[in-house]
C-alpha angles and dihedrals in degrees: 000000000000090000100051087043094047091047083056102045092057102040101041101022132092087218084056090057100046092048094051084048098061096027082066098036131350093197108057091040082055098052090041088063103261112144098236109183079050100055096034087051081051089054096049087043098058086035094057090042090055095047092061089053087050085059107043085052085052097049085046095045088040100035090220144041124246099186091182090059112014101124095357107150083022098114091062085062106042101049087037090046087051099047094056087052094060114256116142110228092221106060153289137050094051105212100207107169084034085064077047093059085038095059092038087046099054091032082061096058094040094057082040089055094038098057092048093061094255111163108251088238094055089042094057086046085059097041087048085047 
């Protein structure tokens, strides 16, 4: 459902347009009239909204919470996972069902590796490769 919304949002909204402007130059978003502090205060607004889903997904599908590891080694995954799906990591088209295909893809190999005994480092070196 977030990712259909999202996929909305940034293709047939004028928030989704806005955020794709200053995501590829503030400047000139700037320049052209966006208000920018407003629509990146939006972004970390709905960010920090969707990581508490994320955690309360995490705590119901755990059963408990761990703060001093809960998403650690996460980032790895997610900007690798962006950038094979084809997001450029300086602006513009956002790709969001291409990020989809991108977690699902690297998901994939890490349960592959996983299930064949693969230590989780060497793992992380394959999936980084």
């Amino acid at each position: 459902v977030v990712v259909v919304v999202a996929s909305w949002v940034a293709r047939r909204t004028v928030l989704g347009r806005r955020i794709v402007a200053v995501g590829g130059n503030e400047t000139a978003a700037a320049l052209a009239g966006i208000p920018v502090r407003r629509t990146i205060t939006t972004v970390y607004v709905v960010a920090a909204a969707l990581a508490g889903l994320a955690a309360l997904l995490s705590v119901g599908v755990n059963g408990t919470v761990d703060t001093a590891n809960l998403g650690l080694g996460y980032e790895f995954t997610v900007i690798s996972a962006v950038v094979v799906g084809g997001t450029a990591l300086t602006g513009g088209r956002p790709r969001i069902w291409g990020s989809v295909a991108g977690v699902a893809l690297l998901q994939l190999l890490g349960f592959t590796l996983a299930s064949h005994d693969v230590a989780k480092e060497v793992a992380s070196l394959v999936q980084a490769a």
